[in-house]
C-alpha positions as CSV (number, residue, x, y, z in Angstrom):
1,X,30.6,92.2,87.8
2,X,33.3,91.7,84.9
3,X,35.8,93.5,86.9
4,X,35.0,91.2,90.0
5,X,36.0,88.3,87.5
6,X,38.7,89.4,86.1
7,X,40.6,89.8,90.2
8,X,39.5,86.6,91.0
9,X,41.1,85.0,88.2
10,X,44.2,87.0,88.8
11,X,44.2,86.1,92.1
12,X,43.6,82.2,91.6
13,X,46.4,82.6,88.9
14,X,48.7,84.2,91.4
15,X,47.3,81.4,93.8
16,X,49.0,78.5,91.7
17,X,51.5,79.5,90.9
18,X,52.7,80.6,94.4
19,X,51.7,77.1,95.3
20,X,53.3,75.2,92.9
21,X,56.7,77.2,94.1
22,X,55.9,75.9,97.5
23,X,55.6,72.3,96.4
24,X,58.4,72.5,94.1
25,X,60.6,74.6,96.4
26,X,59.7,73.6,99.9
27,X,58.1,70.4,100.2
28,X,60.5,68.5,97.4
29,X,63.7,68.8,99.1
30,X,61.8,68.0,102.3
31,X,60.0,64.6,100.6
32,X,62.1,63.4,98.2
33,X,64.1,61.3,100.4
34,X,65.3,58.2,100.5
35,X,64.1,56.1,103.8
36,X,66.2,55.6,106.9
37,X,64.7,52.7,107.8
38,X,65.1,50.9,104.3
39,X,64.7,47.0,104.6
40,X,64.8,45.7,101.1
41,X,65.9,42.1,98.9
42,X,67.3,41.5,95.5
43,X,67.7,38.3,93.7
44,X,69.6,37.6,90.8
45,X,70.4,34.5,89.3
46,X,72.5,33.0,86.1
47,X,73.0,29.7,84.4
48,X,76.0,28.1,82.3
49,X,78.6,29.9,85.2
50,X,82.4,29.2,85.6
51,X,82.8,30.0,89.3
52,X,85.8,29.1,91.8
53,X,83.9,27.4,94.9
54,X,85.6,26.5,98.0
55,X,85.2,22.8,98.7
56,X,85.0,21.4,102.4
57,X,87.4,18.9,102.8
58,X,87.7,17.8,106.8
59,X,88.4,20.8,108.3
60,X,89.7,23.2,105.7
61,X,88.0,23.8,102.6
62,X,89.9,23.2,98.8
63,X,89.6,25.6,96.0
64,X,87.8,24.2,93.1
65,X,87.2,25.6,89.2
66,X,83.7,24.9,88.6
67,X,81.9,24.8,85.0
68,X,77.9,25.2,84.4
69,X,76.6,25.8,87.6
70,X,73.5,27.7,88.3
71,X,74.5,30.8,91.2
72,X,72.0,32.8,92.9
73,X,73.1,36.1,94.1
74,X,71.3,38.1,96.8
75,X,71.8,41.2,98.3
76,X,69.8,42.5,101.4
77,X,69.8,46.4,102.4
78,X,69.3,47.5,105.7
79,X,69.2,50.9,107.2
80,X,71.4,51.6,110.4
81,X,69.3,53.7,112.1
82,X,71.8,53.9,115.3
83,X,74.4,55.3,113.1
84,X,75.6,58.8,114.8
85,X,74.8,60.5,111.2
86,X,71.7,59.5,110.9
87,X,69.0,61.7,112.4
88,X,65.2,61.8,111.6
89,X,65.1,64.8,109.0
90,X,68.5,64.9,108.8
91,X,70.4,64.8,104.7
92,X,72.5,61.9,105.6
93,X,71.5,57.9,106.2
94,X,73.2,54.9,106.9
95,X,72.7,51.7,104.2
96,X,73.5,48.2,105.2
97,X,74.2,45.8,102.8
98,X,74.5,42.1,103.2
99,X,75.3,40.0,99.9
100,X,75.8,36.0,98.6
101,X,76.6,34.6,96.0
102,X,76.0,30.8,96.3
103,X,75.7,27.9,93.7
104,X,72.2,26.5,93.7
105,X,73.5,22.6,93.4
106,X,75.2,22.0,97.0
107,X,74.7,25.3,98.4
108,X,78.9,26.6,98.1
109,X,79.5,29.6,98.7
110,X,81.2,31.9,95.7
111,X,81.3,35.1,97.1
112,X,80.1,37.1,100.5
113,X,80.4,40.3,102.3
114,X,78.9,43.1,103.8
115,X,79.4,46.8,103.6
116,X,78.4,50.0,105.0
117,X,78.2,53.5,103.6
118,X,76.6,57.1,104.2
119,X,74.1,58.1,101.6
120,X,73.3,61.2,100.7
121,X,69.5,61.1,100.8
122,X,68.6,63.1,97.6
123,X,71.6,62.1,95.4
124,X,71.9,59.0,96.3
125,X,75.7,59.4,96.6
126,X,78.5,58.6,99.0
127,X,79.4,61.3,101.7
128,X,81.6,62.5,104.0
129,X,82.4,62.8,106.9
130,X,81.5,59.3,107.8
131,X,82.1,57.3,110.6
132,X,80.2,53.9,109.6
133,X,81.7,52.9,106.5
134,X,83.1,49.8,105.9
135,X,83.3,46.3,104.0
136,X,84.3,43.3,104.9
137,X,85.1,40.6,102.3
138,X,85.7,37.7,104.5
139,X,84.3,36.7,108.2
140,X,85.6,39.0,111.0
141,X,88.1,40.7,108.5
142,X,86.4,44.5,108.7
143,X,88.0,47.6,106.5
144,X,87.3,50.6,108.0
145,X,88.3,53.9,106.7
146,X,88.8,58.0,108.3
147,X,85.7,59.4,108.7
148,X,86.8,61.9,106.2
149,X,87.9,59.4,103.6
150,X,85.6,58.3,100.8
151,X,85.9,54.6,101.1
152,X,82.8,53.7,98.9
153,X,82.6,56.7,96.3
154,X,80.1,57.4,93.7
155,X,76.3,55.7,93.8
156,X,75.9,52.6,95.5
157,X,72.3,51.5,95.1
158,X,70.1,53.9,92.9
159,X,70.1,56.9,90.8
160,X,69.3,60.3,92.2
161,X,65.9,61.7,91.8
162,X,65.0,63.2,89.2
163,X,68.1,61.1,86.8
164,X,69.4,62.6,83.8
165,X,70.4,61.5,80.9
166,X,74.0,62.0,81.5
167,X,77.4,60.0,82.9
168,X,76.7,58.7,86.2
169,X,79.9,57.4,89.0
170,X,78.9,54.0,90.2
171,X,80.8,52.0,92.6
172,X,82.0,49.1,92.1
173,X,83.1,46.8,95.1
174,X,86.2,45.0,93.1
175,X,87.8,47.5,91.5
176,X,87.0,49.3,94.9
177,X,86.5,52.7,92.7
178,X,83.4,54.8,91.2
179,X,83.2,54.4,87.5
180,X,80.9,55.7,84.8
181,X,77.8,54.7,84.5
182,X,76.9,55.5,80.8
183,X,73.3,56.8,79.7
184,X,72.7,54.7,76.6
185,X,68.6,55.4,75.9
186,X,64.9,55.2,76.8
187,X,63.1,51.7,77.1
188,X,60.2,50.5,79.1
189,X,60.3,47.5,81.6
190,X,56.8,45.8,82.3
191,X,55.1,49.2,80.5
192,X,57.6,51.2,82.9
193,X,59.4,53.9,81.3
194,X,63.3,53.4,82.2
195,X,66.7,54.9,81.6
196,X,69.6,51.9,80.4
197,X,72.8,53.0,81.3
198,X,75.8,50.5,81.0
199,X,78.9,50.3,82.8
200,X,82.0,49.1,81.5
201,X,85.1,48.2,83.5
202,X,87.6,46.4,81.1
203,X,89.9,43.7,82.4
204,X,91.4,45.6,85.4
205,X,94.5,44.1,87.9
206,X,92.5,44.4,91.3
207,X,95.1,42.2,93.7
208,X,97.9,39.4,93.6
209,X,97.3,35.8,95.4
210,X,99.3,32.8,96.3
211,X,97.0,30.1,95.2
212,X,97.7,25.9,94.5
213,X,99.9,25.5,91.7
214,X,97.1,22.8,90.7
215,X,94.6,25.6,90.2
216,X,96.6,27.2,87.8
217,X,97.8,24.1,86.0
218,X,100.8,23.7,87.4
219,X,100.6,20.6,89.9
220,X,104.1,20.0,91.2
221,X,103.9,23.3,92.9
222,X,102.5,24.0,96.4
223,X,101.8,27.7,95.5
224,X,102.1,29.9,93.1
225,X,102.2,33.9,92.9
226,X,99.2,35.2,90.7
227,X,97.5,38.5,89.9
228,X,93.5,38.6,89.9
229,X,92.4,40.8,86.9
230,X,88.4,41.4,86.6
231,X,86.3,42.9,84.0
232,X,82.4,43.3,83.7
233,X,79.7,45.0,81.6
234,X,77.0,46.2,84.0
235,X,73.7,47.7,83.1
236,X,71.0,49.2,85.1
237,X,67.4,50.4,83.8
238,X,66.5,53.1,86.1
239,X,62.9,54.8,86.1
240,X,63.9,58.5,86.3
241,X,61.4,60.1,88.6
242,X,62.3,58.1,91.6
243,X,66.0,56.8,90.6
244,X,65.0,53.5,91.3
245,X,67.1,50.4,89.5
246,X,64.0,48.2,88.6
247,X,66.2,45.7,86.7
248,X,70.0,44.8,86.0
249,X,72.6,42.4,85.1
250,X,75.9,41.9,85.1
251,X,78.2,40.2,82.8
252,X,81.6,39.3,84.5
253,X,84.7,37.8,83.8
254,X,87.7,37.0,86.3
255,X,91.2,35.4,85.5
256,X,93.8,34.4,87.9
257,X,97.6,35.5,85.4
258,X,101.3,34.7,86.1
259,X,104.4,35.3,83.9
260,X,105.0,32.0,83.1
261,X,101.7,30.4,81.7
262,X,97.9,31.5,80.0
263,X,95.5,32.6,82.3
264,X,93.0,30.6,83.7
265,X,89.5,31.6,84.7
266,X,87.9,31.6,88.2
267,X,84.9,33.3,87.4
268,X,82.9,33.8,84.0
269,X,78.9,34.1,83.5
270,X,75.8,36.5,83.9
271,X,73.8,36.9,86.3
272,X,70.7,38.7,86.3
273,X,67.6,39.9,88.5
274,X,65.2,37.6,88.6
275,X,61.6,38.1,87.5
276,X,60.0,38.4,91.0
277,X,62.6,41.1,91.6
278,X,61.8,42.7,88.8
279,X,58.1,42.9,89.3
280,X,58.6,43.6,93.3
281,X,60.5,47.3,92.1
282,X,57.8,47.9,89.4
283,X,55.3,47.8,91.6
284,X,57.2,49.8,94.5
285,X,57.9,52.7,92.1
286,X,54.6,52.9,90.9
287,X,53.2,53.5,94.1
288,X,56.3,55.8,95.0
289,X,55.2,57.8,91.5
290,X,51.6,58.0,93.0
291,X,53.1,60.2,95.8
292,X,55.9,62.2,94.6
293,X,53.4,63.2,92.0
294,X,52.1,65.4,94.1
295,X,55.6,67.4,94.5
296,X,56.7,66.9,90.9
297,X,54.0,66.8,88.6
298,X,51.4,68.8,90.6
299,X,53.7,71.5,90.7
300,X,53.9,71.9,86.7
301,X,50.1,71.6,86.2
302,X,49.8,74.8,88.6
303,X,52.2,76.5,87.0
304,X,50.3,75.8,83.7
305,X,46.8,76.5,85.2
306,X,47.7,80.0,86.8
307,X,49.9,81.6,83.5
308,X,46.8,80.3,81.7
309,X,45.0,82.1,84.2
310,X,46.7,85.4,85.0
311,X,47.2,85.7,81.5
312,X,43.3,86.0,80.8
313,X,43.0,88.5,84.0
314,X,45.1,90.5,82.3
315,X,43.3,90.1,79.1
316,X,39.8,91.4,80.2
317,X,41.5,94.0,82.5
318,X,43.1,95.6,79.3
319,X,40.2,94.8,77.2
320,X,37.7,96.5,79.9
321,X,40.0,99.4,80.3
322,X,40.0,100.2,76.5
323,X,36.3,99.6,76.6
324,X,35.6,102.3,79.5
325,X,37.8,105.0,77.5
326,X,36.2,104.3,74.4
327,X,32.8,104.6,76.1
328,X,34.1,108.2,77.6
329,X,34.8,109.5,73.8
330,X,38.1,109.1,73.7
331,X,40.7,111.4,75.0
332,X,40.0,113.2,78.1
333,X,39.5,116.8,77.7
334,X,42.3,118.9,78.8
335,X,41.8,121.8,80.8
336,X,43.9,124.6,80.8
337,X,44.3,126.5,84.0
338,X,45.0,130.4,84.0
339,X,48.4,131.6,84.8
340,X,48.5,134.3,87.8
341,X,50.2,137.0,86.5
């Protein structure tokens, strides 16, 4: 009976093991995935804002340096499922994004644009080839690049699976390059366990203008030649498991510069995700945990069940070995057979 034991627990042991390869091996590069059909909303918002707004005036609209306004910023993700590189278990999807920046008083816009990128669907990163990438910074004004060119580099909207606590390359649409994305420690959001990374991009040239000579302080002249420098401290609190941002803000800071005068600023606040946001991607990812458990954490338990196992298999086969040759009185009598002459 002991010996009928000990194979089944050897084979149960071998059992979860071999299973928790399959989940870990197989069925997490086939799950972990994100969605081609993604249809998602994120609001941020900040208060006490320098902002340059475009004022309606008749039928052309004035440039105006705005002080304390309140801005909401939104940014809506769509999947493009008729994109050519997207296919239904395919690596590769094809993100959307639509976003506004707008000042909550009169409804001005600050800033809008939409882009497009390939995702890779585990890393979360840009790829190539790609033949839907683009952005467009202004109505009917479309960038496109080759398909083989990495417009949008670096992650766009979350983490990989499974984050690290390393130096991550995050895109950022101004600077129109990826930049790091630094790991800076463990916190928890709403009693969610998250990574904080912070990006830094200090003040950074990013395009010249010709803009009012009013604007810059200079009113006797119609226009005047300027460069546009930016700088902004983003950070992001990821949870780890699923990659997912679940909160972030960004503290930015714009300045139009010429050679003959001190720069004036067109843009200067923080904005942050709002509360609702916030709670809307804590409660996602917990029910995202719920399932990838299954192809992250499962696999670890059987790993730990069947060594625990096998190991005690192999315990009471040793132990019943020892016990049967004990039992015999020791060595086995050796027989020696007669040599034919």
């Amino acid at each position: 009976m002991r010996r009928y034991v000990t194979f089944a627990l050897l084979g149960l042991g071998v059992f979860a093991v071999a299973a928790g390869l399959m989940l870990s091996q197989y069925a997490y590069p086939k799950l972990a995935k994100v969605p081609h059909d993604i249809d998602t909303m994120s609001v941020a918002k900040g208060d006490r804002i320098t902002a340059l707004v475009y004022v309606p005036q008749g039928d052309r609209a004035v440039p105006e340096i705005r002080r304390d306004l309140s801005l909401t910023s939104t940014k809506k993700v769509t999947g493009d499922r008729k994109a050519e590189e997207v296919t239904r278990d395919g690596d590769v999807t094809v993100w959307v994004e639509a976003s506004k920046l707008v000042s909550d008083r009169d409804g001005l816009t600050v800033t809008a644009g939409v882009r497009s990128v390939c995702l890779d669907r585990h890393s979360g990163e840009m790829v190539t080839p790609c033949e839907n990438q683009y952005y467009e910074k202004e109505t009917g004004k479309r960038v496109k690049a080759d398909r083989g060119e990495a417009q949008q580099p670096g992650l766009s909207f979350k983490f990989p699976f499974n984050t690290e606590k390393k130096t991550y390359p995050w895109y950022d649409g101004t600077v129109r390059q990826a930049r790091d994305a630094r790991f800076v420690g463990e916190e928890t959001v709403k009693d969610l366990p998250v990574y904080k990374f912070v990006q830094e991009i200090p003040s950074t040239k990013v395009e010249d203008r010709e803009v009012p000579g009013s604007l810059v302080g200079k009113p006797g002249v119609p226009t005047v030649k300027v460069a546009l420098h930016y700088e902004v401290v983003r950070t992001f609190w990821v949870e780890p498991v699923t990659g997912k941002v679940i909160n972030g803000s960004e503290q930015v800071k714009q300045e139009l510069r010429d050679t003959s005068g001190p720069a004036t600023t067109v843009f200067e606040g923080t904005l942050k995700m709002t509360e609702e946001t916030v709670s809307a991607n804590v409660k996602e990812t917990e029910a995202n945990l719920g399932r990838l458990f299954l192809i992250t954490g499962l696999p670890t338990i059987l790993y730990v069940v069947g060594g625990v196992l096998t190991a005690v298999a192999l315990v009471l086969l040793l132990t019943d070995r020892r016990g049967r040759h004990q039992r015999s009185g020791g060595s086995p009598t050796r027989v020696q057979l007669p040599v034919n002459a």
